[in-house]
N, C-alpha and C positions, 0 to 999 in steps of 0.2 A: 183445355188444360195442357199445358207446354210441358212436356218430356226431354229432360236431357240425362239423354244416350249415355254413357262412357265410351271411350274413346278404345279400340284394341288393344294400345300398349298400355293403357291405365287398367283396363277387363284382365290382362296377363299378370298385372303385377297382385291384386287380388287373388287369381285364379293359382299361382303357383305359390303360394302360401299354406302352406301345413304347419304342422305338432313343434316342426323344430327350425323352419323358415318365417322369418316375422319381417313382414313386410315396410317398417317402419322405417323412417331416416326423423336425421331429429341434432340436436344440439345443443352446447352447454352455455349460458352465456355467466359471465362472471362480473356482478355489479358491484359501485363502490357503497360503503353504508351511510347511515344505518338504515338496517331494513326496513319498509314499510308496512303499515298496516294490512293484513290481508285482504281486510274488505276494500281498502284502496285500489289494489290489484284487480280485484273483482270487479272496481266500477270504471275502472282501466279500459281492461279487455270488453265490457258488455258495452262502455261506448265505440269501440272500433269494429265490432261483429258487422257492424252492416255494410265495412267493406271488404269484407268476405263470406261473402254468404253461402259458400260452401261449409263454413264450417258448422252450419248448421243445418245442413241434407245430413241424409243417410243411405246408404246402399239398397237398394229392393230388387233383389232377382226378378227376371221374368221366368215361369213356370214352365219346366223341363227343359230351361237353357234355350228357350229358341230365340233368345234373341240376348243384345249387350245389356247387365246391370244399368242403372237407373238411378239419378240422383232426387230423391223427393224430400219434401223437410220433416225435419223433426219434430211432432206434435208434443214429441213427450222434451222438450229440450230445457235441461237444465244447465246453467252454466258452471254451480259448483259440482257439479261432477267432473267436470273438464280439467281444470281449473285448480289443483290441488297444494296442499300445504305438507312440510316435512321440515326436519331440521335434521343436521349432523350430528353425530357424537361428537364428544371432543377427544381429538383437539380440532378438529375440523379442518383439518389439512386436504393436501391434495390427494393422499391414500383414501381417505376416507371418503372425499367426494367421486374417485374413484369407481369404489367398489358400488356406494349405493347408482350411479346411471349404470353399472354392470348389470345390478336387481331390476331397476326399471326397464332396464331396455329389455329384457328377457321377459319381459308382461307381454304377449301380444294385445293388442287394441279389442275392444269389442267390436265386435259387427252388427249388433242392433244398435247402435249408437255413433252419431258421427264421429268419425276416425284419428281425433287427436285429443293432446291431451297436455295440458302446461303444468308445470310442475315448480312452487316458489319453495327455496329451499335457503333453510337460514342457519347460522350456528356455523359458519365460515370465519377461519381464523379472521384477524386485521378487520372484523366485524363486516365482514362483506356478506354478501349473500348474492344466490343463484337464478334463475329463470330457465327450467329445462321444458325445450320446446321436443314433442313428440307426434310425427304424423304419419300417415300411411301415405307409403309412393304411390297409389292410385291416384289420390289425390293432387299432388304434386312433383314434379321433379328439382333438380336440387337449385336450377335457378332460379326457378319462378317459387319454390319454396324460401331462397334469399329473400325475393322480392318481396314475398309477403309478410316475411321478417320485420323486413322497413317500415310497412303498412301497420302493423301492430304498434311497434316501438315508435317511438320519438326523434325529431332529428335537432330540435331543441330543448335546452332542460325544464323551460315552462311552456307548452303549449298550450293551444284555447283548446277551455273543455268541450268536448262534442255533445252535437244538441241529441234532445230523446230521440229513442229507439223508438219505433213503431212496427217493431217487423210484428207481423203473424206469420204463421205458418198456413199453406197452402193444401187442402186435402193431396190427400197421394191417390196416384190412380191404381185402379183396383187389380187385381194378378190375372182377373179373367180380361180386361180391356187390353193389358200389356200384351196376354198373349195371343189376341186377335191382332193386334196391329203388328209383332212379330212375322204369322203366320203371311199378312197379307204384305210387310215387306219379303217376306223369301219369295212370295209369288210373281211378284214383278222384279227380284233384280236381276233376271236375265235381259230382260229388256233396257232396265237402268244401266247393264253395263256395257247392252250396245247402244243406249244411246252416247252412254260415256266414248265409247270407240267411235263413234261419228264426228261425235267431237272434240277427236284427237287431231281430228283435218286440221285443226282450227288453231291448239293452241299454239303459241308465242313461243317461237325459237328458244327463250330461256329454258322452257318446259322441256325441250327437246335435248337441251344439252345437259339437262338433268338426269335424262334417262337416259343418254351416252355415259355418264358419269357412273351413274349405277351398274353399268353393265361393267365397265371397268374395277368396280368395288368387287365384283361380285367373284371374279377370277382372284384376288386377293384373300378375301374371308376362305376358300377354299382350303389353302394353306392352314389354317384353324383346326381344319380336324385330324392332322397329324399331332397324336398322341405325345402328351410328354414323361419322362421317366417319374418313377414312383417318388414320392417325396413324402414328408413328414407337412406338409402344408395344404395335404389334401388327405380327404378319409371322411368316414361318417360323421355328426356334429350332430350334438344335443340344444337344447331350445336355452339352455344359462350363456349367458356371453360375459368376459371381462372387458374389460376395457382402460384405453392409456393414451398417451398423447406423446409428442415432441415439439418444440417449438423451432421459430425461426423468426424469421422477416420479412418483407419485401425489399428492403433494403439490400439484406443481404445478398437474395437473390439477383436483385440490377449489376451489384458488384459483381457479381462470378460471370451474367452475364457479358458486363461491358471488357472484362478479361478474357473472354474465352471463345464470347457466340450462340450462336442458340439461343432457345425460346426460354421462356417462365418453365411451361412444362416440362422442357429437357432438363431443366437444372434441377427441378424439384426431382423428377423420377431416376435421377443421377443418384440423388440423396439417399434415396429410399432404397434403392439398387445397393448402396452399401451398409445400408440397413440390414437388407435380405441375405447378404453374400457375409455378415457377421452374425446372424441367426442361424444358416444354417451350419457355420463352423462352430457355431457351440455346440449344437445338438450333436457332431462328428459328422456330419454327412458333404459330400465330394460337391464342392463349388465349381467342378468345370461342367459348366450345364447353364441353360439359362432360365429365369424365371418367369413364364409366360401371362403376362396381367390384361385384365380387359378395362379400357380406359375409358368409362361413358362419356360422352361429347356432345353438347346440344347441338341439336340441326337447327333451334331456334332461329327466324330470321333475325337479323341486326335491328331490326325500327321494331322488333313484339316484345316487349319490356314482360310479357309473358302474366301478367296480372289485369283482367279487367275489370275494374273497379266496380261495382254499382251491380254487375250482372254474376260471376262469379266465374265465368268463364275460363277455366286454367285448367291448363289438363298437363300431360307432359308428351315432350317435344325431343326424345333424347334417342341416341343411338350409342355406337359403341366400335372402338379401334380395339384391336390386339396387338401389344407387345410384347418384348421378348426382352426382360431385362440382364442385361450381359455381368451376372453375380461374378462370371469366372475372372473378371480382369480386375484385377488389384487397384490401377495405377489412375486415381481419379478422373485425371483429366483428359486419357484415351476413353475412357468409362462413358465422358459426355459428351465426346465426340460420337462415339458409336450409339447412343441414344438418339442424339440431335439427326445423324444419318438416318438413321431405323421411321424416327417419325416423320422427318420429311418423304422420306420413302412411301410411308402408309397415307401420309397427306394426298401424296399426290395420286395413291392409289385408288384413292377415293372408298377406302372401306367403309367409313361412316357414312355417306351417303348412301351405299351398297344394302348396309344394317336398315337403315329409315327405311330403305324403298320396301323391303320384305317384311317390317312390320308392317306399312300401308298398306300391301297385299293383304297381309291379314286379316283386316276389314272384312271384305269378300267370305271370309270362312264364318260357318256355324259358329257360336262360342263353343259346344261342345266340344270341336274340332280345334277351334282356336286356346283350349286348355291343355287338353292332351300334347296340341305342341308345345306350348310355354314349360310343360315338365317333360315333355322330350329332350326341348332345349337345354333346360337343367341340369338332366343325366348327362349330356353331352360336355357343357363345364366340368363336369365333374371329371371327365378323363386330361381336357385338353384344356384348360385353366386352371393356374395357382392359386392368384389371387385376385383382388379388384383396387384399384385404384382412381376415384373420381377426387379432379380437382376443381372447386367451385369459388370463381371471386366474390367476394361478398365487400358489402358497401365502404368504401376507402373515407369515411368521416365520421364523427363518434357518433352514438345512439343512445337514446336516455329511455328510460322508466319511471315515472313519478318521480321527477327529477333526479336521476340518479344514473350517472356514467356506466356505459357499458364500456369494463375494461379490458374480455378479452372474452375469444370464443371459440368452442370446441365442437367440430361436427362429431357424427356418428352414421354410421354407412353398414347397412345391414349384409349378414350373411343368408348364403345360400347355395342347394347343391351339397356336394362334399368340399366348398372353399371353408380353410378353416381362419383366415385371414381375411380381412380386408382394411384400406385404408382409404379416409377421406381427407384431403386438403381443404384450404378454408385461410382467404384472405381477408382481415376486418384491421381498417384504420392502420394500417402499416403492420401490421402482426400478421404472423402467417401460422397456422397450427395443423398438425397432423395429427389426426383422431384415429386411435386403430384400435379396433375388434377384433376379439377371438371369440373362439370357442371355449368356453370353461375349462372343460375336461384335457385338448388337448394343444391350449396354449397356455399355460401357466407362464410364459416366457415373455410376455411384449415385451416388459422395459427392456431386455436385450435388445428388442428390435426399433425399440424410439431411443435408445441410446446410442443406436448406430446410426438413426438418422441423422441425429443430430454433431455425429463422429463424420459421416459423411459431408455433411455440409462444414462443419468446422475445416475439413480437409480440405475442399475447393475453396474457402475463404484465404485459408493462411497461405494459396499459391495463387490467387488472384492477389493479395493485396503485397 
């Protein structure tokens, strides 16, 4: 019977999950009408399960943690549990659809049951209706959760129906086998990781300039744990979140770029910087300071389209830069100079390679060990990160549902720690959306802060053009 492992950064993202950290990422998609049947939906989704066949494992610790969680299937697996129905109040605006992903997203997942959950939601003004996708980062990260995005959805508005299902489900292996084969991996990998050292003779100079690279990250990340002043953007945080958006384009972004230089990224976290630097002059508090964000960034190679079809294979593949977004300077376009500088800077510094290499070490550790540090880590965001900001491309061509336009889409990007903020980016078919989180309790305030974004971006538009 074939065991698959979970991965150390998928094991951490589980493992640092408590009462008021909910480990989920997820998204809003916005269809044209009229809505369809729900049982249509239903026979949607149950024909495309079989290329994803994680979505129907479930988590199985091994007994006293001596070894990594464990993907086995779900005997008990039903698909209308997953799979859910809801409608909006009216008038079913954008308040309204709002507040309820603010409700949903504050549900942590079960953990006796495979780790997501879709959500058809109808009663959308303009007779539209919803698709809220909800899954646990162990499961994926935000590319390879795109990509299985695509995998669900449509890239035609009629496609061929997919043939039957034939999955069973697989007995699970038993907690006393798991933790026999635990015990008999910790006994050999001293030897597994001198044989690993032996043959290190061997590997391929690219290997090697990998771990030159890492060691350069690794003097960089240092810098991180200098402490940032107290702010209203960090502090304890309860399990309710709200939630809000801003919009844009890619368009617009080319434009600022072909004006000015720099990457997609600089431009966007330009935006967002004057976002931050008009929230916290509402709240009264002193903008000469900077706002320190951590940027996840896949280490994914180029040719790993991060999804394997047929086996289920995906795990995540992501690391993480720190910036330092410059709220204190007014004047847009020094704003994204000094951005565009900073992250060529961290490019070249190679933190995110630096990141990857020390979760791979991770490996190596106990899970015991390896939890205790995932909320070490945590505590430590908590003094020396504001906020989070991950930007994820997502597929640049329309995508359908039982024939029905997906017109536009809103990530969502969980908190953690004492971050009471975060923001996720998100490109689909020329549209660009910034999905931001809080804290119930102590941000009552996004639209301040998506109305700056999009104050910001309107700024760098009207002096590029």
């Amino acid at each position: 019977m074939a065991v698959e492992h979970m991965s150390p950064l998928d094991s951490t993202f589980l493992h640092i999950e408590d009462g008021v950290t909910h480990m989920h990422i997820a998204s809003t998609l916005i269809l044209e009408g009229p809505p369809p049947p729900y049982e249509d939906l239903l026979e949607m989704i149950a024909g495309k399960l079989r290329l994803v066949p994680r979505y129907r494992k479930v988590v199985q610790f091994v007994p006293l943690q001596l070894g990594r969680p464990v993907w086995v299937d779900d005997a008990h697996f039903h698909l209308e549990y997953h799979v859910r129905h809801t409608a909006l109040p009216a008038p079913g605006g954008d308040k309204e659809l709002r507040r309820l992903i603010g409700r949903i997203m504050s549900q942590p997942l079960d953990r006796n049951r495979p780790l997501w959950e879709l959500w058809m939601v109808e009663g959308l003004d303009d007779g539209k209706w919803a698709i809220m996708s909800k899954v646990h980062h162990c499961m994926v990260d935000g590319v390879s959760g795109t990509e299985l995005l695509t995998v669900v959805l449509d890239m035609v508005p009629d496609p061929p129906r997919p043939g039957p299902d034939t999955w069973k489900a697989q007995p699970a292996p038993s907690p006393l086998s798991l933790a026999v084969q635990a015990v008999g991996t910790m006994a050999v990998s001293p030897f597994e990781q001198m044989r690993a050292l032996r043959a290190s003779t061997r590997v391929p100079r690219s290997a090697i300039a990998h771990l030159r690279e890492a060691g350069r990250g690794l003097g960089a990340l240092a810098g991180v744990a200098r402490p940032m002043p107290p702010s209203s953007l960090n502090g304890p945080i309860g399990p309710q979140r709200r939630y809000d958006w801003a919009e844009s384009s890619v368009d617009e972004v080319k434009r600022v770029r072909k004006a000015f230089g720099g990457t997609f990224n600089d431009v966007v976290l330009t935006a967002i910087t004057g976002g931050f630097r008009i929230l916290l002059q509402s709240r009264g508090e002193n903008v000469d300071r900077v706002v320190r964000t951590m940027v996840p960034v896949s280490v994914r190679p180029r040719d790993d389209r991060g999804v394997a079809v047929g086996d289920g294979s995906v795990s995540n593949q992501v690391s993480a830069m720190f910036a330092e977004l410059p709220v204190g300077i007014a004047d847009p376009i020094e704003r994204l100079h000094t951005v565009s500088s900073q992250l060529a800077d961290l490019k070249e510094s190679a933190q995110a390679v630096a990141g990857e290499a020390l979760t791979s070490l991770s490996g190596f550790a106990p899970p015991a060990l390896l939890a205790l540090g995932a909320r070490l880590g945590t505590k430590a965001a908590q003094r020396n990160v504001n906020t989070v900001t991950t930007n994820v491309p997502g597929p640049q061509m329309p995508l359908y549902a039982l024939g029905r336009r997906v017109l536009s889409a809103y990530p969502f990007v969980p908190l953690g720690g004492q971050i009471r903020i975060g923001i996720a980016i998100f490109s689909y078919d020329g549209q660009l959306t910034f999905g931001v989180t809080g804290d119930y309790d102590s941000a009552p305030d996004l639209h301040i802060l998506c109305d700056g974004i999009e104050k910001g971006m309107a700024e760098l538009l009207a002096l590029a053009d």
